[in-house]
DSSP file (Angstrom, degrees, kcal/mol; ACC not computed):
  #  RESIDUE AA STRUCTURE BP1 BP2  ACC     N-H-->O    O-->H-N    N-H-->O    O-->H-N    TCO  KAPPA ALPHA  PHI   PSI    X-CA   Y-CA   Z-CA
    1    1 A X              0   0    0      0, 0.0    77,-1.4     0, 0.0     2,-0.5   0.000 360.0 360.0 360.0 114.0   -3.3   19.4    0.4
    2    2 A X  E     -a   78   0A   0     75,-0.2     2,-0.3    26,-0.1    77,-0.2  -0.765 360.0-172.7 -75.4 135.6   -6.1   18.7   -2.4
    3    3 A X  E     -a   79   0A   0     75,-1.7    77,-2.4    -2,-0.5     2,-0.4  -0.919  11.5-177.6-108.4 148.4   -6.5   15.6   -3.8
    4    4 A X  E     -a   80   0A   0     -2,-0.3     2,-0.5    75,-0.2    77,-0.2  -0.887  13.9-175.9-169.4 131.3   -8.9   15.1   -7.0
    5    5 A X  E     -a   81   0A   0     75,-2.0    77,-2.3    -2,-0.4     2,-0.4  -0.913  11.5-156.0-117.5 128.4  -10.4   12.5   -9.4
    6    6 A X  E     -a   82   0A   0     -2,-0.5     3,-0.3    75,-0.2    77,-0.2  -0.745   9.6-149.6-124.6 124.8  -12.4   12.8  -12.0
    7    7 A X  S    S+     0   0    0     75,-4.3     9,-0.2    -2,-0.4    11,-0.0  -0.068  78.6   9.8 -88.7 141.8  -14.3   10.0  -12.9
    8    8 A X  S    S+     0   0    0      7,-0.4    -1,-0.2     4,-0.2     8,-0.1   0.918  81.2 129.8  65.7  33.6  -15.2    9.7  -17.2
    9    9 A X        +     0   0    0      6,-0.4     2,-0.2    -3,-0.3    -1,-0.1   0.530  66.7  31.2-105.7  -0.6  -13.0   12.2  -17.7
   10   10 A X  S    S-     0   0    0      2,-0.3     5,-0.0     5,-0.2     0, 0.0  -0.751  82.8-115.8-126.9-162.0  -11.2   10.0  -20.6
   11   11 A X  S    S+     0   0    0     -2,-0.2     3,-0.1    -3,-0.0     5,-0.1   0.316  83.1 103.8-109.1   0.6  -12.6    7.4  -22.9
   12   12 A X        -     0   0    0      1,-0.1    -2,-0.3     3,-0.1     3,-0.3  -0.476  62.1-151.7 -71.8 147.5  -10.7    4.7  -21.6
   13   13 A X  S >  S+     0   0    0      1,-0.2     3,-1.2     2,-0.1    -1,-0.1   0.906  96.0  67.4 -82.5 -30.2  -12.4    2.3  -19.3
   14   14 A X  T 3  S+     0   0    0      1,-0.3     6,-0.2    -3,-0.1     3,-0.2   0.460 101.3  47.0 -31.5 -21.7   -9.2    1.6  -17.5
   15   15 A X  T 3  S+     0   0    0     -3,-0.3    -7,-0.4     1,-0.2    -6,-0.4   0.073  97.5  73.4-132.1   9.7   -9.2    5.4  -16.0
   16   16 A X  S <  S+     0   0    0     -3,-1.2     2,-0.3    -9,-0.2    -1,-0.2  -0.495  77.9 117.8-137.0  68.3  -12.8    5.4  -14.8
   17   17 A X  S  > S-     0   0    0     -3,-0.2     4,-0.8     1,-0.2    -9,-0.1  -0.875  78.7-130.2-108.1 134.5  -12.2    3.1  -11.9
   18   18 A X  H >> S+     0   0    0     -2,-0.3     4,-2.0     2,-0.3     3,-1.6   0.904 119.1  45.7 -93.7 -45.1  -12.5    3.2   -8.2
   19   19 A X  H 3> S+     0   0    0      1,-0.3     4,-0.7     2,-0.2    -1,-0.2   0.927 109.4  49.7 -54.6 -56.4   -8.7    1.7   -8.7
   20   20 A X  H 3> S+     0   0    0      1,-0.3     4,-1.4    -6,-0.2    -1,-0.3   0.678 112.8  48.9 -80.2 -24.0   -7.7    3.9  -11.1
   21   21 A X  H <X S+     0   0    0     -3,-1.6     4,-1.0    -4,-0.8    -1,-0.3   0.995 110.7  48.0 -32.3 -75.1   -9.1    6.8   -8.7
   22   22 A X  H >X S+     0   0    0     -4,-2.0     3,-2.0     2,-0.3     4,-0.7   0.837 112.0  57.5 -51.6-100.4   -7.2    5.5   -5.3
   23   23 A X  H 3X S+     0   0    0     -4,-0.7     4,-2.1     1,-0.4     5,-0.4   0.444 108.3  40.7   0.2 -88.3   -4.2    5.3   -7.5
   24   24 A X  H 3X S+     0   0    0     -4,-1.4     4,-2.2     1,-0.2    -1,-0.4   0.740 111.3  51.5 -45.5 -40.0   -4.2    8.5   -8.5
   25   25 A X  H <X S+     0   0    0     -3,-2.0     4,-3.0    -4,-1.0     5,-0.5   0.970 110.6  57.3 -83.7 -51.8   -5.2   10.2   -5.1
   26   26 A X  H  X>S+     0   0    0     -4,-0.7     4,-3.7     1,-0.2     5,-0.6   0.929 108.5  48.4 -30.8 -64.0   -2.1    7.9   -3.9
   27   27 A X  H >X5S+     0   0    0     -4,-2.1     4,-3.6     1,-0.2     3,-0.9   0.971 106.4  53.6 -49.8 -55.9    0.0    9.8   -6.4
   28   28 A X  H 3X5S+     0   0    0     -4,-2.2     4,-1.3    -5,-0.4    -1,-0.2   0.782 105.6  50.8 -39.5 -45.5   -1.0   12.9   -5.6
   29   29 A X  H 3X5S+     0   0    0     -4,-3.0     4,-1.3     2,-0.2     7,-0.3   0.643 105.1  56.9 -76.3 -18.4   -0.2   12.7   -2.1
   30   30 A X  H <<5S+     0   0    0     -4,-3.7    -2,-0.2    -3,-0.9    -3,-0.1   0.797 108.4  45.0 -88.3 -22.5    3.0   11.5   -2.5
   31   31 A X  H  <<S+     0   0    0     -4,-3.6    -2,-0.2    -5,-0.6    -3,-0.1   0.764 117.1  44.7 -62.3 -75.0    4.0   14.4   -4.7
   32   32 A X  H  < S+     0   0    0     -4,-1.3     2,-0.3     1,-0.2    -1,-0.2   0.554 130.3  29.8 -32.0 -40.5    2.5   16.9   -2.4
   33   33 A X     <  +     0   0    0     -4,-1.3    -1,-0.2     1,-0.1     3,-0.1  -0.913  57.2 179.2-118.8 106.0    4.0   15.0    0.2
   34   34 A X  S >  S+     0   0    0     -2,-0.3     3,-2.8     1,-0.2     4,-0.3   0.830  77.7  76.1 -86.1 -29.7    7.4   13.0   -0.1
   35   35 A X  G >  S+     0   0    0      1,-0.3     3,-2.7     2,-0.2     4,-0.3   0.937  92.3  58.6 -51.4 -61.0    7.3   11.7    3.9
   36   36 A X  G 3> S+     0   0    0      1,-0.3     4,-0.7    -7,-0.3     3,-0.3   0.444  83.2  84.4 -56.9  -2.0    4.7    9.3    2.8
   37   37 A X  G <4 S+     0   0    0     -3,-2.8     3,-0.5     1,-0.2    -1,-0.3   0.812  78.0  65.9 -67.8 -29.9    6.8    7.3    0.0
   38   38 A X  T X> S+     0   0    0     -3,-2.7     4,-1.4    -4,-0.3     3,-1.0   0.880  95.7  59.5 -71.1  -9.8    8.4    5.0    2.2
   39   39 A X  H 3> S+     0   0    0     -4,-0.3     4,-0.9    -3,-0.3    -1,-0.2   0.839 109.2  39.5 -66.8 -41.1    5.1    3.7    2.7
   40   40 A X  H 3< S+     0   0    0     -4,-0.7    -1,-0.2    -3,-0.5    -2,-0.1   0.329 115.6  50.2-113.7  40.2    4.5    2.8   -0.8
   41   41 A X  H <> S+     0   0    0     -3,-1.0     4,-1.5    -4,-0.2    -2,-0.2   0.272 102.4  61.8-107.3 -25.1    7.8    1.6   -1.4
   42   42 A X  H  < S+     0   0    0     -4,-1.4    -3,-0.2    -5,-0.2    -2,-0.2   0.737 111.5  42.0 -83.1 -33.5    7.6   -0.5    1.7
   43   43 A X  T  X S+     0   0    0     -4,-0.9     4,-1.4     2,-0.2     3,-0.5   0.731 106.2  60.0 -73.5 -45.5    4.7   -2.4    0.0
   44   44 A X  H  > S+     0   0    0      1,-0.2     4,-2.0     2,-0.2    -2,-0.2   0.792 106.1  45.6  14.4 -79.9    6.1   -2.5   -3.1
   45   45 A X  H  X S+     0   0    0     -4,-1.5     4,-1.2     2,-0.2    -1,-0.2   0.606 109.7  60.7 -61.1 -35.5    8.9   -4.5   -1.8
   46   46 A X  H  > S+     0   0    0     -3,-0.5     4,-1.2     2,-0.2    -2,-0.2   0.922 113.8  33.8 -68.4 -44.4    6.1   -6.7    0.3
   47   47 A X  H  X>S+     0   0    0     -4,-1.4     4,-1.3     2,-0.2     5,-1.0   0.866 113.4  57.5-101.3 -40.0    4.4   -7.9   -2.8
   48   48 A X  H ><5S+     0   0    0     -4,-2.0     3,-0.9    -5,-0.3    -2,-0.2   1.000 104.3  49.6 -69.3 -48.7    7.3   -8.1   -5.0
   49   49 A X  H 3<5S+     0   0    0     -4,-1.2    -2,-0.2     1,-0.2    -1,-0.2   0.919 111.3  52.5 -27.9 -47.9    9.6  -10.7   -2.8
   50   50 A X  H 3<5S-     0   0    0     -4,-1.2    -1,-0.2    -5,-0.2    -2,-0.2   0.678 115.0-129.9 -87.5  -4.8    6.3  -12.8   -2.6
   51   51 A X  T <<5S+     0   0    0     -4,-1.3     2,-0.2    -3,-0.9    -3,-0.2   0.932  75.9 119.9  66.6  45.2    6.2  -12.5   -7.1
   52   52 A X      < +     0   0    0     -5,-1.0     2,-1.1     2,-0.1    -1,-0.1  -0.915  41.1 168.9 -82.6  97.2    2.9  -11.5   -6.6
   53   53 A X        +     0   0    0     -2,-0.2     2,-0.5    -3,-0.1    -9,-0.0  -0.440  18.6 126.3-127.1  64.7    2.2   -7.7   -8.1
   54   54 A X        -     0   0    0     -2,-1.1     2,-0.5     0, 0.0     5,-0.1  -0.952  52.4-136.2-127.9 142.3   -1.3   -6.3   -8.4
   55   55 A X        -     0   0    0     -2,-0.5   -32,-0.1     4,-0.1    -2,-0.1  -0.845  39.0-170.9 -79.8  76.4   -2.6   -3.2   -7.0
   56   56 A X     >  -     0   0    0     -2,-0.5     4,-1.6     1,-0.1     0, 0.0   0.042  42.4-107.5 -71.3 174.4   -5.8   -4.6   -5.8
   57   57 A X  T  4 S+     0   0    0      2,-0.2     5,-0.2     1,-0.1    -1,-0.1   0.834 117.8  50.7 -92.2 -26.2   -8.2   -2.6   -4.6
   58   58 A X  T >> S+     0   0    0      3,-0.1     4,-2.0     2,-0.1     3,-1.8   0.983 102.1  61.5 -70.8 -49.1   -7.4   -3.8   -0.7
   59   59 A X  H 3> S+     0   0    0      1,-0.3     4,-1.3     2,-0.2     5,-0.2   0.911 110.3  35.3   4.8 -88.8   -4.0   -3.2   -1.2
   60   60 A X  H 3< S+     0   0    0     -4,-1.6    -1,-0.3     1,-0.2     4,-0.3   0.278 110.1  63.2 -80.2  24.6   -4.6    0.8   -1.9
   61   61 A X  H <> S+     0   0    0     -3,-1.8     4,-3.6     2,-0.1     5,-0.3   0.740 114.3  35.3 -79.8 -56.2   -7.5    1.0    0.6
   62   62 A X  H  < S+     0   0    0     -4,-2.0    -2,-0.2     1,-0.3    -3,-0.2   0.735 119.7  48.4 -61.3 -52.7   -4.7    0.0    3.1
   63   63 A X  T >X S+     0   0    0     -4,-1.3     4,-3.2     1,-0.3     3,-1.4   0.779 111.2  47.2 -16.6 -76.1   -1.9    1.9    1.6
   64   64 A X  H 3> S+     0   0    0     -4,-0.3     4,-3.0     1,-0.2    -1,-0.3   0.929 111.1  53.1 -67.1 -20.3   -3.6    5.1    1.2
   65   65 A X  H 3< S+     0   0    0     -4,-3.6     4,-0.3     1,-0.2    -2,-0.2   0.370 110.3  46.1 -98.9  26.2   -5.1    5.0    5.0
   66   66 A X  H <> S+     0   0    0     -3,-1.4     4,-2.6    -5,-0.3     5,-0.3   0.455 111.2  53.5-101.3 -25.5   -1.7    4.4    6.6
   67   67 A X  H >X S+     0   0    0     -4,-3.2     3,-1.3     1,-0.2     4,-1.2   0.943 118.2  41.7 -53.4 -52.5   -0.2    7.6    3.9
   68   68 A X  H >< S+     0   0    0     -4,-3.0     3,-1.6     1,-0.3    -1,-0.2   0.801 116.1  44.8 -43.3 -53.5   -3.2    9.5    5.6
   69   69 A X  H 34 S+     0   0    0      1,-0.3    -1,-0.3    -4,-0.3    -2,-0.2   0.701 110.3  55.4 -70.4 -36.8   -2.5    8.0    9.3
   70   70 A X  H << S+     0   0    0     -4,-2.6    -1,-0.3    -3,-1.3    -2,-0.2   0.492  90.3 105.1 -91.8  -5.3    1.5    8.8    8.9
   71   71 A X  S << S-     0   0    0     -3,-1.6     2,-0.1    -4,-1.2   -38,-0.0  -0.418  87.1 -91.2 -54.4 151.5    0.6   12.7    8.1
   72   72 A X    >   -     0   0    0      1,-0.1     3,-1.7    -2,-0.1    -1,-0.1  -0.438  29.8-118.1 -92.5 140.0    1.2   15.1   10.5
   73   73 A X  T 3  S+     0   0    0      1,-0.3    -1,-0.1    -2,-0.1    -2,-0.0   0.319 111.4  58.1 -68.2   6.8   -1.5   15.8   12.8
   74   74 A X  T 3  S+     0   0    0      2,-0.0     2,-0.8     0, 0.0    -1,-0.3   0.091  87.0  97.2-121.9   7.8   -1.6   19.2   11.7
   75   75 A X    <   -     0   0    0     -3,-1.7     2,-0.5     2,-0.0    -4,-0.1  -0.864  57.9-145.5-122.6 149.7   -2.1   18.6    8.1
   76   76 A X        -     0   0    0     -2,-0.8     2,-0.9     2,-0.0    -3,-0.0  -0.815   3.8-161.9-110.4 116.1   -5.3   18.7    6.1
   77   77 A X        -     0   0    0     -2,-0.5     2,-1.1   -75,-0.1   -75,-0.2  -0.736   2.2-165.9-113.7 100.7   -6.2   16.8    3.4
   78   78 A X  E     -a    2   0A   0    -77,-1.4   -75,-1.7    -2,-0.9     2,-0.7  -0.568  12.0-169.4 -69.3  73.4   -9.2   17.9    0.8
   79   79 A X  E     -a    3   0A   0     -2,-1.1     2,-0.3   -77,-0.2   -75,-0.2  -0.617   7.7-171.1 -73.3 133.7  -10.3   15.1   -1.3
   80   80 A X  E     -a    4   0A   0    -77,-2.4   -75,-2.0    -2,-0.7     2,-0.4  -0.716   6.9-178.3 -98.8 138.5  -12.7   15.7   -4.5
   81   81 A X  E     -a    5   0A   0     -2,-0.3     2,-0.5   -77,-0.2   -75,-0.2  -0.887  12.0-169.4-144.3 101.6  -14.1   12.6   -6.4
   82   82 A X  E      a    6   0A   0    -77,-2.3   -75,-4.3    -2,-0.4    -2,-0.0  -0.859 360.0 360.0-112.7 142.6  -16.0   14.4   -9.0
   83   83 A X              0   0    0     -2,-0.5    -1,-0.1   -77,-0.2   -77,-0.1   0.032 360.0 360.0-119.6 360.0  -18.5   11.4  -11.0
């Protein structure tokens, strides 16, 4: 699997983010991989029950390194973070 950001690649400030990265590399791996959706549906559900609902930047630290950790030990994942 690649994953790949590229940072200042719009003129929004919104989309040149460490968040707005992680986000995307999240998305990316869940297309690429569907196994890893219950995982961010499972958090989802965590933060909406408590009526709290930001993507913080701990949040999709954590989020994306359990998707990693719940990949099959046989799969390889290339991320690009182009600045």
């Amino acid at each position: 699997m690649v994953l790949f950001f590229f940072f200042h690649r719009s003129n929004q400030e919104a989309e040149s983010t460490k968040i707005a990265a992680l986000r995307t590399l999240i998305h990316q791996l869940a297309e690429q991989d569907v196994s890893v959706v219950p995982t961010i549906l499972r958090r989802y559900e965590s933060l909406s029950a408590r009526g709290i609902f930001e993507w913080s930047w701990e949040y999709l630290s954590n989020i994306f390194a359990e998707m990693l950790q719940s990949l099959s030990m046989y799969s390889k994942v290339y991320i690009i973070l182009d600045a």
